[in-house]
N, C-alpha and C positions, 0 to 999 in steps of 0.2 A: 859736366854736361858735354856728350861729344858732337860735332860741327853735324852730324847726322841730325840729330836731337834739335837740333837749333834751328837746321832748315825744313824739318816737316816741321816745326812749328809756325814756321812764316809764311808756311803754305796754306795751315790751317786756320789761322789764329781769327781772317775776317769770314768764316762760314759762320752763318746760323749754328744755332744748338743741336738742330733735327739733324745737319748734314754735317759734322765732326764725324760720329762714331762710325760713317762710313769711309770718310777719308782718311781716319787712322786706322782701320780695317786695310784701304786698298795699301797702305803705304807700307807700314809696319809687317803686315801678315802676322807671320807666328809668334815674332820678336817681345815676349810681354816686356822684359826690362825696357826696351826703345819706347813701349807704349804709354810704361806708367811713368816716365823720363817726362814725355810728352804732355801728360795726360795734369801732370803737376806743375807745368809751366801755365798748362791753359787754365787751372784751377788759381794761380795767382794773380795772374793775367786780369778775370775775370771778376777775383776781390779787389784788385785795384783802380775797376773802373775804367772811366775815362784817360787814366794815367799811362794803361797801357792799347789805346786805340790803336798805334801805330805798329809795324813789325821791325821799324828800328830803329834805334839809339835817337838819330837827330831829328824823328820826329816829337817824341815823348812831350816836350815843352807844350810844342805848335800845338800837339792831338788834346792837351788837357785844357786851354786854352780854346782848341774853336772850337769845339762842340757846344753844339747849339742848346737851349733851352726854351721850355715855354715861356712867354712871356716874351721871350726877345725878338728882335724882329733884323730881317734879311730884306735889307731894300725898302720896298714899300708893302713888306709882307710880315703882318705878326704872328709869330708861331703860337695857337693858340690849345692846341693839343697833341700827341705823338701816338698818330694812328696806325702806326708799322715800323718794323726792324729785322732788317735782316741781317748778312755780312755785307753786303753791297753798300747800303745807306740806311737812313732812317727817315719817316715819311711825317711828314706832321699835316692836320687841318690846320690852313693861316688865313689872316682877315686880307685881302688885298684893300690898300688903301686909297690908292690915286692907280691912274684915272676914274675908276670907276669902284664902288664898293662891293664886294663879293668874298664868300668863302672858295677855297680853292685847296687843292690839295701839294704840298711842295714836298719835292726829296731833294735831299743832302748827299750827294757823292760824301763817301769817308776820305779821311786823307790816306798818302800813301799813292796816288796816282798823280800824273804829269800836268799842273792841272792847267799849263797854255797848251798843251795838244788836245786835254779833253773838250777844254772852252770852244776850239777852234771846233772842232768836231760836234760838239754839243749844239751849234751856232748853227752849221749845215745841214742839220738834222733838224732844227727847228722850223729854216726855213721851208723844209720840205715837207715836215707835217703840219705848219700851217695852210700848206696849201689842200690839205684831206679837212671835206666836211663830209658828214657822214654822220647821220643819226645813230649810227651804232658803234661810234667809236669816240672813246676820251678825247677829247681835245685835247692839244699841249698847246698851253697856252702862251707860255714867257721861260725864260733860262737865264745862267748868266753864271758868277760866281762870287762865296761871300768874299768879307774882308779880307779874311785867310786867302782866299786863293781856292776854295772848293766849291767844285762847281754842284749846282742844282736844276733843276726842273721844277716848271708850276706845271699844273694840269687841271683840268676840269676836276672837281669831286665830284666821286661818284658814292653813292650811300647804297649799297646794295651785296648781295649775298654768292656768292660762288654759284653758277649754273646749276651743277649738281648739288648741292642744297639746297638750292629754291626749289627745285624739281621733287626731291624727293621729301623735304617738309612737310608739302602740297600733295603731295601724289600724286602728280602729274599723270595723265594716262601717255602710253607709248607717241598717238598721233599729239598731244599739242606738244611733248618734249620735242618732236620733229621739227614743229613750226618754231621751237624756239631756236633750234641749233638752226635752222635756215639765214637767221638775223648774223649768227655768227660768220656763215660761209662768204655773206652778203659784205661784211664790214671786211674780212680780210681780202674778198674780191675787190673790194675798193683801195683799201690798202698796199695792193698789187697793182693797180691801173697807176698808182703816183710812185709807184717806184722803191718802194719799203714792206721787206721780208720781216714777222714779226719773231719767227723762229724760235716762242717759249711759248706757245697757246697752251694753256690748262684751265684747269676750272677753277683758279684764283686772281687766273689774268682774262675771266670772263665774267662779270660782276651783272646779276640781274636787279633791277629796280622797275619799281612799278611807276607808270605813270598815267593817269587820268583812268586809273582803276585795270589796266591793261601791262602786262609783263614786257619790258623793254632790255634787250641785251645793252651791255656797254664794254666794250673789248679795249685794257688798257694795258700800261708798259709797252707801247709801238717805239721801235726804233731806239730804246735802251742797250739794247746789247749790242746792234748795230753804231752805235755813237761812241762805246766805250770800251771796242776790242780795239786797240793800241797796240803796236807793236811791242811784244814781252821776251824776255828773255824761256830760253826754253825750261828751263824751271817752272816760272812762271805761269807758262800757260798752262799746263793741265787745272789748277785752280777755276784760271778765267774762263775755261773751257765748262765746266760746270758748272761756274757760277751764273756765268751770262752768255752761253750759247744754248740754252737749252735744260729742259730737267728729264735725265733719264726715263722715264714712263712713257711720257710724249715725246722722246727726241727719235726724229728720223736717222736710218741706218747711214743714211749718207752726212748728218752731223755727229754721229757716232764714233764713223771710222775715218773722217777725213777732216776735223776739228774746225768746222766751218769753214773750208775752202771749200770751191764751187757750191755751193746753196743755193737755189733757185728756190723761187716758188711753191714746187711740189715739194718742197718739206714741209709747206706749211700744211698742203692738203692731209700728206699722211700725220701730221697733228691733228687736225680735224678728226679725223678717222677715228685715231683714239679717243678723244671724245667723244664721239657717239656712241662707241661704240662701249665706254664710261657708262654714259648717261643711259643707252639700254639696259646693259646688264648691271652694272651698278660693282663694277670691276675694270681696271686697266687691261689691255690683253696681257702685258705681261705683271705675272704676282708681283707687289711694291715686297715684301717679304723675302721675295729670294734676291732681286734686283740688291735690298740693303745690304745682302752678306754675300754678295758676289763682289771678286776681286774685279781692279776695272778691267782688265784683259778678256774675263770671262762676261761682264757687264757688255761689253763690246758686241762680243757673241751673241750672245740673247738676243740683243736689240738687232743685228745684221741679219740671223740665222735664224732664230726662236720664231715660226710660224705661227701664229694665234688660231685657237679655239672661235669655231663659226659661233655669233655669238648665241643662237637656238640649241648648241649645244652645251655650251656653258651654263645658260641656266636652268638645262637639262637635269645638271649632272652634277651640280655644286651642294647636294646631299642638303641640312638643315637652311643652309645660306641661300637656299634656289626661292626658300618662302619668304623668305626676311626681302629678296632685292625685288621677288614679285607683291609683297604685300607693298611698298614702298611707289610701286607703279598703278595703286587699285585691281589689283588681280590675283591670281593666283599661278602656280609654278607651269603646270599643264596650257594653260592658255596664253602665258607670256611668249612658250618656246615655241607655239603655234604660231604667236603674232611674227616673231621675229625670222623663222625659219623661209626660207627663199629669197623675195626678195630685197630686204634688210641685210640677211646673213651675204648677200652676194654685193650690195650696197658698202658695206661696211670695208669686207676683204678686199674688193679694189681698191679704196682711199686704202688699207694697208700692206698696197703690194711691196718687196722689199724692191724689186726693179722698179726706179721710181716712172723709167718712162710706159710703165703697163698702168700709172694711176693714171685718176681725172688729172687732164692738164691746167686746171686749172679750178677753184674757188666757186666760181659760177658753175661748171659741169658738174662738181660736183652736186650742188644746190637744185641744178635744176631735172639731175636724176632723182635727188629725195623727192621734187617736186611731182615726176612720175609715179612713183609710189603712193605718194597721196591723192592721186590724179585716177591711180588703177590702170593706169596704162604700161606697157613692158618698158622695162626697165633698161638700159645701156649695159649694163653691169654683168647681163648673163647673154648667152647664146640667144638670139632670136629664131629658136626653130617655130616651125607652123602649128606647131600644136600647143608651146606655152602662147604666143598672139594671139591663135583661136581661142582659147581659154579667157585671158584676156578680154577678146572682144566681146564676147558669151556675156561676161560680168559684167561690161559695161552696159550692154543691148539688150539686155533679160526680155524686153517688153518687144521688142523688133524679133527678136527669135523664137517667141508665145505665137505673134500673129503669125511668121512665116510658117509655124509645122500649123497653125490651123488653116492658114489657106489650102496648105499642101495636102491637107486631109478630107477636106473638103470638095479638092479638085478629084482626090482619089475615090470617093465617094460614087459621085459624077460619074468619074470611067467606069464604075463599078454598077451603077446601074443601068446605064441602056447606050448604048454605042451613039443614041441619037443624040443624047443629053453630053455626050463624051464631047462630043463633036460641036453643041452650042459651047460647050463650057469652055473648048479650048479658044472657040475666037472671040467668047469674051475675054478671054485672059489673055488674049493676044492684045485687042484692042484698051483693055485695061495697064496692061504692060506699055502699051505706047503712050496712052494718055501719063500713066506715072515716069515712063522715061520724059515728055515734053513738060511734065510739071516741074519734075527734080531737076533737068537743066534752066529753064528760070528762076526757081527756087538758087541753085547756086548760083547765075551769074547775079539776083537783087544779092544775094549772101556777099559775093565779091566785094561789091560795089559799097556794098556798106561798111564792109569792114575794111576797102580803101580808106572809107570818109573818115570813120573811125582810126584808123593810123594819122591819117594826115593830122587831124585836130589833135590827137596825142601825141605826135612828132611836132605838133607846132605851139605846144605848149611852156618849148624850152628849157624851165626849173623845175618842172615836173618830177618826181622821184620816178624813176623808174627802176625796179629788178633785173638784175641779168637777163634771167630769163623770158621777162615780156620787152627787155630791148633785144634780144637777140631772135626773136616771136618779128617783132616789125621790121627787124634787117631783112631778115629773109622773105618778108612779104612784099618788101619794097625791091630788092634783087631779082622776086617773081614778074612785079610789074614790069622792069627793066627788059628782062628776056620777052614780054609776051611781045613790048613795044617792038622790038627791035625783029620778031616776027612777020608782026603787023605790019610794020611798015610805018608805022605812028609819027616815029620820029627819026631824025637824021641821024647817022654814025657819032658827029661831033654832039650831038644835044644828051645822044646816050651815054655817048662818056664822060661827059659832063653829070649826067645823072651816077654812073657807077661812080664817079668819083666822090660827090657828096655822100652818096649810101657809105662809103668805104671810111671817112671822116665820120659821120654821125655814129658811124655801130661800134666804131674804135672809142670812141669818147663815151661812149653809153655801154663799157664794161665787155669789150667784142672783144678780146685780148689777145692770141697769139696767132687768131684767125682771121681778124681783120686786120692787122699788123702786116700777115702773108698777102691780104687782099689785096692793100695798100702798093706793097712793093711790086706784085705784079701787075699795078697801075700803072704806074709812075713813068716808066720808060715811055708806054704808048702817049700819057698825058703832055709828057716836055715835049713830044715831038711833035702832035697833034693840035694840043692845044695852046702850046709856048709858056715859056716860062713869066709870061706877063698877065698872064688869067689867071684871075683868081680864085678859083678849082684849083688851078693846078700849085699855086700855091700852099693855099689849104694843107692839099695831101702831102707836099713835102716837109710842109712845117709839122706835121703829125707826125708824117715816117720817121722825121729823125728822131720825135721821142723816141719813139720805138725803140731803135740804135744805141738811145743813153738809157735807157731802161734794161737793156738786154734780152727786150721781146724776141728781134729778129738778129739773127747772125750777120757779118758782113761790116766792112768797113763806111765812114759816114763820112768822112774828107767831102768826096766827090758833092756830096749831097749838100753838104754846106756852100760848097762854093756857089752851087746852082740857088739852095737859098739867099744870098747875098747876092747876086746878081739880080732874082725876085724881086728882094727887097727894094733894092737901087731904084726899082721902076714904082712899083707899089706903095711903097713906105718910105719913100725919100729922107724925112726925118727921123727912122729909125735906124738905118740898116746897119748905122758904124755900131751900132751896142753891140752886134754878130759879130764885128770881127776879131776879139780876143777869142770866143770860140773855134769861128773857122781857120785862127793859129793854133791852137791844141789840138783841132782834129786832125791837120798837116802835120804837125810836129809831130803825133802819132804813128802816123806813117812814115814816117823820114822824109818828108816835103820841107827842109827845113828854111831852103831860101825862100818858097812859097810863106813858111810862116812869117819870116822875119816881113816879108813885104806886108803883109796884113797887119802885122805891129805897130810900123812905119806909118802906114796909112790912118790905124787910129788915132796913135798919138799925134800925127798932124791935123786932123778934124778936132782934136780934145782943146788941142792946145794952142787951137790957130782957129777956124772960122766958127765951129762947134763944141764952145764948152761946156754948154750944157745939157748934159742926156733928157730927151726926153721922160724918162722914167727913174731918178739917181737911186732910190734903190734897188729895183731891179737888176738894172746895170752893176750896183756894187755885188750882188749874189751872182752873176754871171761872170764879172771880174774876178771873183775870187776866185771861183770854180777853175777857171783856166788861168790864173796863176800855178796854182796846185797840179796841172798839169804840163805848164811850162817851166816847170822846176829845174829841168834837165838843160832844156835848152837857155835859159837864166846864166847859169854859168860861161855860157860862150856868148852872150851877149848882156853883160853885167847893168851896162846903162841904159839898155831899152827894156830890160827887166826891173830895174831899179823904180824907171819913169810908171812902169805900169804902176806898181807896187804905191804909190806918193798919190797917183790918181784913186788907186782904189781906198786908199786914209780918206781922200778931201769927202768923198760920198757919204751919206746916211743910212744909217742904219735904216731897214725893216721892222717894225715895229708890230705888236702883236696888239687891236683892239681892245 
């Protein structure tokens, strides 16, 4: 067997079944001896079991040994059936037993990875999606790893059907498939406000379940592939790259060609994209057919290059398959390409621009342009000239534009029969016209007025769910009030920035994303100076911006902004402020402020270790410790024992624990 033969088999050996005959495709090409070389190790591989889980020598033993069975139990979890497998892991339903009794769903990382670097990682990642509640998205519940050493995840069970399944079982028509993908945009919006790219949306990682007779999305695997890309050797990564950054169909151009470096966000949207654009046409924009037997080079191409079919033309044009994807929607071929043609077809193409900064910027734009469409109002998506709005507003006003051509005919009437009558009629309609101008401006200022009362009582309801789009509906109504006051005269310069400043905090925290992030920051200068850093506004806004800054909303460095936090604190929160300053030495130490960090060090560990030992919050603190160890890595080595000391502090804390 030659060393060729040996290494595309280590490359292949943890894919699924579905996805071999593609990567010995890209690998081999024409080579059939390399193939069936290949093709014959996986065939023994595969008679042998569990014997050969591993891709080498010194795992053999460990791999036939810990794989898991029903029956056996990991922790306080009995594996009680194996409801998935992939090359990744294997997924089993388990009883959790203490604290609390429940079914749950658990995976198995395989052996073969690092598994104190994945634990660590596994760790950070859980505590970050504990903190995402969101009815449309899996919980992750608990992690950890088995006796072996492999690490796992529990998660919410979910008992429910691929999106596109449920949809087309049912026959969903076009509008409620919309309302369902909206649950989708909503969960990965949320998903994005805590700081977690899901970057493999499809319709297996989109699971429909019914609840209380009503269709309920549940979007899982959040932050798997982000937990478990590890530094590989180059070899290695092409595998991990299609294992767990993505599945060609849905993967965006820019995790295509640049192997998950820089990722933001809008990959996720052009994911999106193709799902809908799925579940309209009842096809991927690009064929899963040619994708399989394209080399990866060329696979590259397509997805960077390959412009997709508006999708009204597609099921135009897809000959006997145009009846099959339109009987599957309740309709027929001619009526689908109707429904879909404009503004869908235009909906659709933006979520798949290949320049990602021409898509919605974000999960919620997206959402709340579908939301226009079903609204009948113009769409973001296309040019606003005056004659699609016209048109537009035609549809929405049928009954307003019935009585306007009959007044209008009426009055011509009038001129038409006697100059006398010309002449009553017009100053009726003068004086009718003013009485309808003084009705329709009270009309709108009660209409204001109410629909202030209305916001306030919905903004002051706190846990309220709210959608993107009806909190970004009351950001801007309350930003209106703000401008009239400050017209008015209502209220004082300081009372109004104080008001933008909370609007700036509530719409950011109510799914406002890269817009109130921007809002924020152009606050922030006037607020320290205005209001001081001892008001609690202004607080507020700083303790928000700097998510912002660890999130990657807003550009720009956060040093500065830390220290102005911690000086806040000092006043504010006397009893908290020291748990900030391991952060505000990573954010220094970022910048090359290093004697700035070390003094921050100095100062915790003399409150830890001298008048304050105990944090107010010790786990919190131990996730915040940890976080800026991992960024004081660098600087750890030139000061071993103040690295050391951190390092013994963040051991004595407790864990976070999962309800």
């Amino acid at each position: 067997m030659s060393d060729r033969a040996q290494e595309i088999f280590e490359q292949v050996v943890d894919l699924s079944m579905s996805e071999r005959p593609l990567a010995l495709q890209q690998e081999c090409g024409a080579d059939a001896e390399l193939r069936t070389q290949i093709e014959s190790l996986l065939a023994a591989h595969d008679a042998a079991g569990a014997f050969m889980a591993e891709p080498t020598m010194s795992y053999l033993v460990e791999s036939a040994i810990a794989r898991e069975c029903v029956g056996e139990s990991i922790g306080r979890y009995k594996l009680l059936e194996r409801i998935g497998q992939g090359g990744f892991g294997d997924v089993f339903m388990a009883q959790q037993t203490e604290p609390v009794k429940r079914r749950v769903a658990l995976k198995v990382i395989k052996l073969g990875m690092d598994a104190k670097q994945v634990i660590a990682r596994f760790e950070a990642e859980r505590q970050a999606l504990a903190l995402m509640d969101h009815p449309n998205i899996a919980r992750v519940l608990d992690g950890g790893a088995t006796a072996s050493g492999r690490p796992y995840f529990v998660m919410e069970l979910v008992r429910g059907d691929p999106i596109t399944d449920y949809c087309d079982r049912r026959h969903l028509p076009t509008r409620e498939r919309i309302v369902l993908f909206q649950q989708v945009c909503h969960a990965i919006q949320h998903a994005h406000q805590k700081g977690v790219i899901h970057r493999d949306i499809k319709p297996h990682n989109v699971l429909v379940t019914v609840a209380d007779g009503r269709p309920v999305v549940k979007v899982i695997d959040f932050g798997i592939a982000k937990a478990t890309n590890t530094e590989l050797t180059e070899k290695t990564l092409f595998t991990e790259f299609r294992q767990l950054i993505g599945t060609p169909l849905y993967m965006s151009p820019e995790q295509a060609e640049r192997s998950g470096v820089d990722i933001d966000t809008r990959s996720d949207v052009y994911s999106l994209g193709v799902l809908l654009y799925e579940m309209l046409t009842g096809r991927t924009p690009l064929d899963a057919s040619v994708l399989k037997s394209a080399m990866w080079h060329e696979l590259q191409r397509l997805i960077c290059e390959e412009e997709p079919q508006r999708p009204s033309v597609f099921v135009s044009t897809s000959g006997p398959d145009s009846e099959r994807y339109a009987s599957s929607r309740g309709t027929n071929a001619v009526r689908l390409g109707n429904i879909l043609k404009g503004d869908l077809d235009w909906i659709v193409l933006k979520a798949l621009e290949k320049d990602r900064s021409r898509r919605y910027g974000t999960a919620s734009e997206f959402a709340d342009d579908v939301q226009r469409y079903l609204d009948d109002e113009p769409v973001l998506a296309t040019p606003p000239s005056a004659r699609y709005r016209l048109r537009k507003f035609a549809r929405r006003n049928k009954a307003v534009i019935w009585a306007v051509a009959a007044v209008s005919l009426a009055l011509l009437a009038g001129i038409v029969a006697t100059s006398t009558a010309a002449l009553w009629a017009t100053r009726e309609r003068d004086a009718a016209q003013q009485a309808f101008a003084k009705a329709r401006a009270a009309s709108e200022r009660a209409e204001q007025q109410a629909n202030r009362a209305r916001r306030m009582a919905t903004m002051a309801g706190g846990n309220v769910f709210l959608n993107p789009s009806e909190s970004g509906r009351l950001a801007r109504e309350w930003l209106e009030d703000i401008r009239q006051a400050r017209t008015t005269g209502e209220l004082s310069e300081k009372d109004i920035l104080t008001q933008e400043c909370q609007q700036a905090v509530w719409w950011y925290n109510h799914d406002g994303g890269s817009a109130a992030a921007d809002r924020m920051a152009d606050l922030y200068d006037r607020a320290k100076q205005e209001l001081g850093l001892d008001d609690p506004n202004c607080f507020s806004l700083l303790n928000s911006l700097i998510v912002t800054r660890a999130l990657g909303v807003t550009t720009g460095g956060k040093a500065d902004l830390f220290v102005d936090l911690v000086n806040s604190a000092r006043k504010l929160a006397p009893n908290q402020f020291e748990s900030l300053l391991p952060q505000l030495a990573a954010a220094l130490q970022q910048e090359n402020r290093n004697d700035e960090a070390t003094r921050a060090i100095e100062e915790y560990l003399n409150l830890r270790q001298g008048s304050r030992p105990v944090p107010a919050d010790p786990a919190m603190e131990r996730i915040r410790l940890r976080g800026a160890l991992r960024d004081l890595a660098a600087w750890g080595q030139t000061h071993p024992e103040l690295f050391k000391a951190l390092q013994t502090l963040e051991s004595q804390l407790p864990e976070m624990t999962a309800n």
